[in-house]
C-alpha positions as CSV (number, residue, x, y, z in Angstrom):
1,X,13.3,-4.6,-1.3
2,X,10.7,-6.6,-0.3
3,X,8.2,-5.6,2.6
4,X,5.1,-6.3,4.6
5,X,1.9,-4.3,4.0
6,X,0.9,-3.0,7.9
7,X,-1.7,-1.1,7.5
8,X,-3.4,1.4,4.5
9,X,-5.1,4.8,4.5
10,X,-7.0,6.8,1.7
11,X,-5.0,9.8,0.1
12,X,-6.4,13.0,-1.0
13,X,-8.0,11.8,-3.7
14,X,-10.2,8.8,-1.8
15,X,-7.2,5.9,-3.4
16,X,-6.5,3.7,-0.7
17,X,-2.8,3.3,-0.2
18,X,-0.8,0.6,1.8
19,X,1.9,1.5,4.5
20,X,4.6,-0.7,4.6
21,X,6.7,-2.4,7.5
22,X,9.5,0.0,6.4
23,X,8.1,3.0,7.0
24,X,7.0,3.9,2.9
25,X,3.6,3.9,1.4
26,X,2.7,2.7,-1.9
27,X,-0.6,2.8,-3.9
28,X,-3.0,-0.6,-4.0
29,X,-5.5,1.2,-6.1
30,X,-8.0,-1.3,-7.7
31,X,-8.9,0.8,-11.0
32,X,-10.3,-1.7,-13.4
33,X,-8.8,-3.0,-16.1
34,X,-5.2,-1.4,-15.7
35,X,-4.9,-2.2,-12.0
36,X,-6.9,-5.5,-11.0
37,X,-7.2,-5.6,-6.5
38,X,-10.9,-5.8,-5.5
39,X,-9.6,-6.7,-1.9
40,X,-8.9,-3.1,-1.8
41,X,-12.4,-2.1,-1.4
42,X,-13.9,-3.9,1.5
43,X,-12.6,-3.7,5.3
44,X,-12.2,-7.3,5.3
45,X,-10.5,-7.2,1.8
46,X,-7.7,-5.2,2.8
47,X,-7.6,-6.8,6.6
48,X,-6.9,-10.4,4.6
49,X,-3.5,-8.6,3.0
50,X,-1.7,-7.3,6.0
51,X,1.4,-9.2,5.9
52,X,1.6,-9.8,2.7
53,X,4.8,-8.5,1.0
54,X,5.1,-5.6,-2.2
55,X,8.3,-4.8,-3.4
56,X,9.3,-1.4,-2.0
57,X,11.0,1.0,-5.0
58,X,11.4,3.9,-2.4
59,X,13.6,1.5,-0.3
60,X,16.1,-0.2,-3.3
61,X,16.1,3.9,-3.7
62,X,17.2,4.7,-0.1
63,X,14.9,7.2,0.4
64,X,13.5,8.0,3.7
65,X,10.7,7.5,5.3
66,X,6.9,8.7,4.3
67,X,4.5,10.8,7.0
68,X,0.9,11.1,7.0
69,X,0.1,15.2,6.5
């Protein structure tokens, strides 16, 4: 399912990770060259992508909701 990027927060291990309009997060790490988002690192970077959709394998999975610890 597609969804909308809301808002992100750093995990336990300093990754930055996007939390989605539905309620699940998902990784947005930029880890050169595997995983290519320089947006990620910058305030404004990762201001400019609220809104814009990922597709959401915990939700074409049904499963609930994640919480922040």
């Amino acid at each position: 399912m597609i969804q909308a990027m809301i808002g992100f927060h750093l995990d336990e291990e300093n990754d930055w990770v996007a939390e989605l309009q539905c309620g699940h997060f998902q990784h947005v790490r930029h880890k050169p060259p595997f995983i290519n988002r320089p947006w990620v690192v910058t305030p404004e970077g990762r201001a400019s992508m609220l809104g814009v959709t990922l597709k959401c394998k915990k939700c074409d999975l049904g499963e609930p909701a994640d919480t922040l610890n």
